[in-house]
N, C-alpha and C positions, 0 to 999 in steps of 0.2 A: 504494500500500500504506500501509495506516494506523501509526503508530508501536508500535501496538500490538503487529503482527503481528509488523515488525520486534526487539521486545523479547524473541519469542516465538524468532525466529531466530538474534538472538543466542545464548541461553541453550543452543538446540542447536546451533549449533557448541562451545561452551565445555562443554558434557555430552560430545562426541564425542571436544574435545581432552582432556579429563579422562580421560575412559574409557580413551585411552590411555597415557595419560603415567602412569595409576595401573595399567595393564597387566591391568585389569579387564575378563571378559565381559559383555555382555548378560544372558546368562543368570545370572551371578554376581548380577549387580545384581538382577534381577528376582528373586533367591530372596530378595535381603537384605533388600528392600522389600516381603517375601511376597504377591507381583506377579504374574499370567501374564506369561509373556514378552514378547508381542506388544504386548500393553497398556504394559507399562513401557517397552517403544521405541516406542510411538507417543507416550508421554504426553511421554518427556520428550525427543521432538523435536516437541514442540509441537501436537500434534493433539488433547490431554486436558490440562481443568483437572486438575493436580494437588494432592490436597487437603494443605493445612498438613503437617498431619503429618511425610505423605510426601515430601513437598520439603523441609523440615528433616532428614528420612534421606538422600534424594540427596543433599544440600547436604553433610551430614556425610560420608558416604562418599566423595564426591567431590573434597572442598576444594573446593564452588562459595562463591561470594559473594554476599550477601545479594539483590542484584539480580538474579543469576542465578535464586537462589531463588526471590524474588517474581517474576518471569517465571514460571515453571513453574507456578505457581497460576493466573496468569488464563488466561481463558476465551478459548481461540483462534475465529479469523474460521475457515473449514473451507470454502477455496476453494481451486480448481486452475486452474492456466492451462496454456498450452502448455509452459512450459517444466517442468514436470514432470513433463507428458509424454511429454518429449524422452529421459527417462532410459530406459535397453534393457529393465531391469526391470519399471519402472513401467508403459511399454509396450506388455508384452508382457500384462499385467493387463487392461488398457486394450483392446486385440485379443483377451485371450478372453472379454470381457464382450461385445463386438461380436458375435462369432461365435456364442457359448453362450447368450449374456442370453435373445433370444428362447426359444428351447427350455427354459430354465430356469426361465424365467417360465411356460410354455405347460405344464411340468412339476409346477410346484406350484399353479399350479390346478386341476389335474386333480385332484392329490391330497390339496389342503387346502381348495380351493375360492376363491372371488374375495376375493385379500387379497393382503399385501407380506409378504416375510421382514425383520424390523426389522433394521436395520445400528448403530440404539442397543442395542439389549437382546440381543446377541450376546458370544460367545466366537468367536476366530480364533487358532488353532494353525496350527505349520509344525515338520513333520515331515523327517528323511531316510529315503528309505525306499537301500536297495540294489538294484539290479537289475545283472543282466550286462551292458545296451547302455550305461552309468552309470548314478550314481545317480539318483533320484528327486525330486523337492520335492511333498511332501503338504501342500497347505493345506484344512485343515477350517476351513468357517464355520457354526455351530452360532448359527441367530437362531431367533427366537422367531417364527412365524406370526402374524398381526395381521389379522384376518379384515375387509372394509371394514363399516361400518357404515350400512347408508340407512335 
């Protein structure tokens, strides 16, 4: 792993211990940075440069430190190995992309024709829904179609 990456890891553990030592939500956060939610917890555990601006708002609302901050702006590697996919969550992501991907894939060509759903030019929500057997997790991913080009 590059130091890079590592600067990137630091910062989110120190955004995670922040968040709670200042007794702060996710979702707190993500209003005050007027942030989607998912977006403001991926950015700033390191999966999204985030811009100046915004990192000088984390930085403030958080007590981070200057180097924290500058972590949060550079431009992460966006690799996965096993052990991340070791986590039950992550997982179980991992296991329904196995199962669904094909038909998902076989689904939007049918109805957009031969092309990708972008994973850049998307929104991703998470919802609770209620149900009687419990609750629910609603993840919408809203990409943009990207038709291929020959």
């Amino acid at each position: 792993m590059s130091a890079w990456n590592e600067s990137k890891e630091r910062a989110a553990i120190t955004v995670r211990r922040r968040l709670a030592e200042t007794g702060s939500s996710w979702q707190q956060l993500a209003e005050q940075l007027d942030r989607p939610l998912l977006w403001t917890i991926a950015a700033l555990l390191g999966s999204h440069p985030v811009p100046a601006p915004l990192a000088a708002r984390a930085g403030e609302l958080l007590g981070l430190d200057d180097a924290t901050v500058a972590a949060l702006q550079e431009q992460p590697y966006r690799l996965t190995g096993d052990t991340l996919k070791a986590d039950p969550t992550i997982y179980r992501f991992s296991e329904l992309i196995a199962v669904y991907g094909p038909a998902l894939k076989e689904a939007i060509h049918e109805e957009f024709g031969d092309g990708i759903m972008s994973a850049i030019n998307c929104n991703v929500t998470l919802e609770r829904r209620p149900h009687p057997d419990g609750d629910r997790v609603v993840v919408t991913i809203d990409g943009k179609f990207l038709p291929y080009q020959w």
